[in-house]
Backbone as a printed PyTorch tensor [residue, N CA C, xyz], in Angstrom:
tensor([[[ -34.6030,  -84.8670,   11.2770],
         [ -34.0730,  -85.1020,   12.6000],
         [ -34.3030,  -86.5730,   12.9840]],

        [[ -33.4050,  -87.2380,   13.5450],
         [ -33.4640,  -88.5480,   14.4200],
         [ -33.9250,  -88.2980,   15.8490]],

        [[ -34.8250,  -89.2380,   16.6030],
         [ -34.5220,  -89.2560,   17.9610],
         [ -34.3650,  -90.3100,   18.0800]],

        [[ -33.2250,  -90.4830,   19.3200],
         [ -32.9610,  -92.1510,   20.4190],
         [ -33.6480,  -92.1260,   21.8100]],

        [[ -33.9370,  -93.4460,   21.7140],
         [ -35.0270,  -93.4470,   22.9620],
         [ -34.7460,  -94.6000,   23.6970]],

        [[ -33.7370,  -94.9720,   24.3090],
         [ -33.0490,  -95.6900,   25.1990],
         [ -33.9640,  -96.2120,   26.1480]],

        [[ -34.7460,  -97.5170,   26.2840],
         [ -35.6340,  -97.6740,   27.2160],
         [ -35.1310,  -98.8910,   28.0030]],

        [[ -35.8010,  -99.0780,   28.9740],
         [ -35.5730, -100.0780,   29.6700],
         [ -36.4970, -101.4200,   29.5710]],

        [[ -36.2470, -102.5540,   29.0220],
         [ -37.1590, -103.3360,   28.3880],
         [ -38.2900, -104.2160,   29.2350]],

        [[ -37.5280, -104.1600,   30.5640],
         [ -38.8990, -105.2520,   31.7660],
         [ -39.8820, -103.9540,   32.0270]],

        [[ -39.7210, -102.4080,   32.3290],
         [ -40.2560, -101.1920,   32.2940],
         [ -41.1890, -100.4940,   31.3630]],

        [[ -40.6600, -101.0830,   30.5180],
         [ -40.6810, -100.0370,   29.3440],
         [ -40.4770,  -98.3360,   29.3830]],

        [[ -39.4020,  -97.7320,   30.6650],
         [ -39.7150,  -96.7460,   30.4630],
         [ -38.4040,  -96.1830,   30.2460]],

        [[ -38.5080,  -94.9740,   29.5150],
         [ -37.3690,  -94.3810,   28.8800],
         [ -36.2760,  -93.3780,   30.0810]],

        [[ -35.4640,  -94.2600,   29.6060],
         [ -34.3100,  -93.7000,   30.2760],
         [ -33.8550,  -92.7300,   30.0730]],

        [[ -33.5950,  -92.4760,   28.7920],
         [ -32.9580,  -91.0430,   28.4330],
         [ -33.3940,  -91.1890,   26.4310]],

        [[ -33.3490,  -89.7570,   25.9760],
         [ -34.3290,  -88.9650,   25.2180],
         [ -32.9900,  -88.3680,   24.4640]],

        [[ -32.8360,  -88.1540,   23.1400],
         [ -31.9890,  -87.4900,   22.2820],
         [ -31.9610,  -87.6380,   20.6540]],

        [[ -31.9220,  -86.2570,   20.6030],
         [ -32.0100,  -86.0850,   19.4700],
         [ -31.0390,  -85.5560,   18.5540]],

        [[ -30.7050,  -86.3110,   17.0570],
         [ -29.5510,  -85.8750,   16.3890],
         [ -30.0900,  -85.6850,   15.3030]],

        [[ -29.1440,  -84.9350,   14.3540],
         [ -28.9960,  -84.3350,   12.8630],
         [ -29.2200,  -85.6560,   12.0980]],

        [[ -28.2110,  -86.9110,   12.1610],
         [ -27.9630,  -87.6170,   11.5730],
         [ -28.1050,  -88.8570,   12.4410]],

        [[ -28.0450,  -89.7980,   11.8380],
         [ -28.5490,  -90.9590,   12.8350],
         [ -27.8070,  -91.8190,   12.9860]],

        [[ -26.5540,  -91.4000,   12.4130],
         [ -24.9550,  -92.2690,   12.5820],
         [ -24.7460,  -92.9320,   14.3140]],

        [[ -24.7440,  -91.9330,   15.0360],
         [ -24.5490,  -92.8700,   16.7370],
         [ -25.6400,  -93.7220,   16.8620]],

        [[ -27.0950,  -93.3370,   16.5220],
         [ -27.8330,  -94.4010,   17.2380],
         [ -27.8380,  -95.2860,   16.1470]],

        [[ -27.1560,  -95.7800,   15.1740],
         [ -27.0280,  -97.2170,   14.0020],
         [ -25.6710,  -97.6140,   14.3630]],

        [[ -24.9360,  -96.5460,   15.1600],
         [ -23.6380,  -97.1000,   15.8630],
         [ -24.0360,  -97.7710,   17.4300]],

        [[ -24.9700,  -97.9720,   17.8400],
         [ -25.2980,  -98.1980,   19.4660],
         [ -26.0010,  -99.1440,   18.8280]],

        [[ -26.8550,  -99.3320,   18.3540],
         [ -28.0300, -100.8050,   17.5910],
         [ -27.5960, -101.4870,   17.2460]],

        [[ -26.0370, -101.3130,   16.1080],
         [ -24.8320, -102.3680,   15.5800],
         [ -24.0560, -102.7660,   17.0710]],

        [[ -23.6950, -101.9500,   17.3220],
         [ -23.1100, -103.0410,   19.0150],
         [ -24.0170, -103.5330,   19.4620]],

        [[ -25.1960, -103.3070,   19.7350],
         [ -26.2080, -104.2770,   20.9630],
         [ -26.2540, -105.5090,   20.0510]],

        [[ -26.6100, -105.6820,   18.7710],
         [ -26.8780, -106.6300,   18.2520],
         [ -25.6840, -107.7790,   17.6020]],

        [[ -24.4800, -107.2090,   18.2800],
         [ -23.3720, -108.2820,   18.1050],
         [ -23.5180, -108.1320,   19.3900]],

        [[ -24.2070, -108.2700,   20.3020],
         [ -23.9420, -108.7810,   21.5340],
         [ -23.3940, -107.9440,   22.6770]],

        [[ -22.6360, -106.6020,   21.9720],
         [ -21.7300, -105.6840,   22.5510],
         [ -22.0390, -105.3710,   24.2700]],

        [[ -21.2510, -105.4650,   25.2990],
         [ -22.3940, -105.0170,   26.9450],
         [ -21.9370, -103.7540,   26.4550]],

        [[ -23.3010, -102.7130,   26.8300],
         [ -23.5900, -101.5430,   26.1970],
         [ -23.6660, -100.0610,   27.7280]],

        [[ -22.6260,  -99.3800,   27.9000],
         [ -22.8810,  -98.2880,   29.2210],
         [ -23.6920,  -97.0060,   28.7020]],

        [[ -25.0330,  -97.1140,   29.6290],
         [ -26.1910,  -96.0200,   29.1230],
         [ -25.9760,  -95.3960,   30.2490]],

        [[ -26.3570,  -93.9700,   29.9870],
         [ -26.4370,  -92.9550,   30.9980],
         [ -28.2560,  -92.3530,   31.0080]],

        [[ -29.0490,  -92.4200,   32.0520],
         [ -30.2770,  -91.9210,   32.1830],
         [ -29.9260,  -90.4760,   32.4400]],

        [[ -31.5540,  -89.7270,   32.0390],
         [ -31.5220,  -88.2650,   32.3080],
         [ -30.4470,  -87.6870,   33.3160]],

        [[ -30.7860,  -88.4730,   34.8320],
         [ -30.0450,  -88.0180,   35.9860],
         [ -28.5670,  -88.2200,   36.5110]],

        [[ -27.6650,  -88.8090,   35.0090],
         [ -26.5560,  -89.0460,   34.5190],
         [ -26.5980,  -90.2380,   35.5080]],

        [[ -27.1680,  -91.2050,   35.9380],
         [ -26.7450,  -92.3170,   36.0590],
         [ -26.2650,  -93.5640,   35.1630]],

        [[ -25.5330,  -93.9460,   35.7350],
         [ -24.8050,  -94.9020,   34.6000],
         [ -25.5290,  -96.4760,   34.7870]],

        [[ -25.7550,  -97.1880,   33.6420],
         [ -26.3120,  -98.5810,   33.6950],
         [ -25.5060, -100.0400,   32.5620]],

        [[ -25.4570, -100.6600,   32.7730],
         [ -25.1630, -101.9180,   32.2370],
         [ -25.7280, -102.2990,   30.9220]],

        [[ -26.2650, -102.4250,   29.8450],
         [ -26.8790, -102.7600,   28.7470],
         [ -26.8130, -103.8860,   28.3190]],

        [[ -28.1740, -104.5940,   28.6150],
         [ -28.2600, -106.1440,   27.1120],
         [ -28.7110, -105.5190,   25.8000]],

        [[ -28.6610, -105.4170,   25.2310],
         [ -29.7540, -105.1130,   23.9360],
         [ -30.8100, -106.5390,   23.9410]],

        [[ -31.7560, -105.6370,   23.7280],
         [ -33.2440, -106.8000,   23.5200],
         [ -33.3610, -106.5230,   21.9700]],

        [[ -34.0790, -105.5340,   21.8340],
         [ -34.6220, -105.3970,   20.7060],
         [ -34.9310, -103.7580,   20.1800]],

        [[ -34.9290, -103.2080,   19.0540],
         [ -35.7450, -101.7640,   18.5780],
         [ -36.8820, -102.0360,   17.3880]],

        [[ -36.8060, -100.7130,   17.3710],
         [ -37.7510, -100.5980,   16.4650],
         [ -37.7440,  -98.8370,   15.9440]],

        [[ -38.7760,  -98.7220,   14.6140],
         [ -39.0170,  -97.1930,   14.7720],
         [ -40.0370,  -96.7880,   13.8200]],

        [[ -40.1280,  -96.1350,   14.3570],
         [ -41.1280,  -95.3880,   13.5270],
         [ -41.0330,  -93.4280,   13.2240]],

        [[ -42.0950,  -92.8350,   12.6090],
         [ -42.3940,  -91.4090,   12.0300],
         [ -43.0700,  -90.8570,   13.4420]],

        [[ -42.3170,  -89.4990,   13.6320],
         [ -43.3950,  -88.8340,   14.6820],
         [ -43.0610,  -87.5310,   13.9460]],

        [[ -44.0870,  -86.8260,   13.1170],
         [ -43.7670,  -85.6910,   12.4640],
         [ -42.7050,  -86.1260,   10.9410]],

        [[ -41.6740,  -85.0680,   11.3970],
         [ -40.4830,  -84.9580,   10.6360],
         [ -39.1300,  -85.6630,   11.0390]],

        [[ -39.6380,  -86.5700,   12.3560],
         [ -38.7230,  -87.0700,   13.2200],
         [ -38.7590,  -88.3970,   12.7570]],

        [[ -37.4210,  -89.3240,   12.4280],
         [ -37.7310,  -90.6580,   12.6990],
         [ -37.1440,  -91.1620,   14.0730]],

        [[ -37.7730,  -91.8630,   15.1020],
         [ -37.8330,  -92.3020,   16.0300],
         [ -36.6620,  -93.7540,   16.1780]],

        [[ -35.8650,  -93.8730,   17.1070],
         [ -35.6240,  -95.0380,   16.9460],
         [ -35.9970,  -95.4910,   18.8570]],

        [[ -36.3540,  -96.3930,   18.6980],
         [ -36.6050,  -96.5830,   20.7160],
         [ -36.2080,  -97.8910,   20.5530]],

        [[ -34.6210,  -98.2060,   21.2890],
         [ -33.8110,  -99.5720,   21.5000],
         [ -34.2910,  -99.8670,   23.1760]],

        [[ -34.2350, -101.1110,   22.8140],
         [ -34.9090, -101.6100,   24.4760],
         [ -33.3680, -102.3310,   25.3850]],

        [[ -33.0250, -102.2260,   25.9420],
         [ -32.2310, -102.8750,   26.8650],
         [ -32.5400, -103.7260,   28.0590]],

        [[ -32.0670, -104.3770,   28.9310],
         [ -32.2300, -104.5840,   29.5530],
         [ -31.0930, -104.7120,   30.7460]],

        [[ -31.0900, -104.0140,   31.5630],
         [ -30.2300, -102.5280,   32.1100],
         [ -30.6580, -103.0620,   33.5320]],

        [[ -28.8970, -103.0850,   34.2320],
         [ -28.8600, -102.9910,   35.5680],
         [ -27.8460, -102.1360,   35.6850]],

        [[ -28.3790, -101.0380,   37.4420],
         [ -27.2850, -100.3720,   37.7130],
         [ -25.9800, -100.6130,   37.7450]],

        [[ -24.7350,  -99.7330,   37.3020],
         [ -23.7410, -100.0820,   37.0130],
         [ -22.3400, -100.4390,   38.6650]],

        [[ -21.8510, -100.4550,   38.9240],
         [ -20.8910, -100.7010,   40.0030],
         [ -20.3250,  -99.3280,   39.9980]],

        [[ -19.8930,  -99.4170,   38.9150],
         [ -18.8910,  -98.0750,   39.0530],
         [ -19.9640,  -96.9440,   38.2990]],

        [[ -20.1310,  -95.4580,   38.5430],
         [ -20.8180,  -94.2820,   38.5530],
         [ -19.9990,  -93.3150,   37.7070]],

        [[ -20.0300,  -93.3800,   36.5130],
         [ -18.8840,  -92.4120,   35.3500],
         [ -19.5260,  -90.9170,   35.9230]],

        [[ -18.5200,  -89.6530,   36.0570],
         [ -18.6690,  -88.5210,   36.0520],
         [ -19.3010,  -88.3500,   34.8240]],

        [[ -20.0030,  -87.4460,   34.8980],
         [ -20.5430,  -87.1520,   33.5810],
         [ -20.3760,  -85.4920,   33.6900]],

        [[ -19.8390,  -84.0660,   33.2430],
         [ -19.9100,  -82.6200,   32.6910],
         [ -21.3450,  -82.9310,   32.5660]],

        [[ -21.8810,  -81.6070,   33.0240],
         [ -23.4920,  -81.1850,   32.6170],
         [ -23.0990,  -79.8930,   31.5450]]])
């Protein structure tokens, strides 16, 4: 299993938490931040935010590899619907 750990980088605290099979989206979200890409994150409470990419990293927790990308994230203008 992969987890993504979307944090906020002046904070350090995690915005939103997910976990996948394969780790294809979050090496697809790390390849955009790091060409520069402006990146739209959604926190737990489906708020929507702005994205710099700073920096990641990762490591082993269990059977999990971890990836935690840091941003640096201001609220967005416009508020995407998000389906729960």
């Amino acid at each position: 299993m992969y987890k993504l750990q979307i944090c906020n980088a002046l904070t350090q605290e995690i915005l939103r938490e997910k976990t996948y099979k394969k780790p294809d989206l979050i090496l697809c979200l790390i390849e955009s931040g790091t060409k520069g890409q402006e990146c739209f994150l959604f926190d737990e409470q489906r708020k929507t935010f702005k994205g710099t990419y700073v920096t990641h990293s990762s490591f082993n927790e269990g059977d999990t590899k971890v990836y935690k990308v840091l941003f640096k994230v201001k609220l967005s203008e416009i508020q995407a619907r998000i389906a729960k």
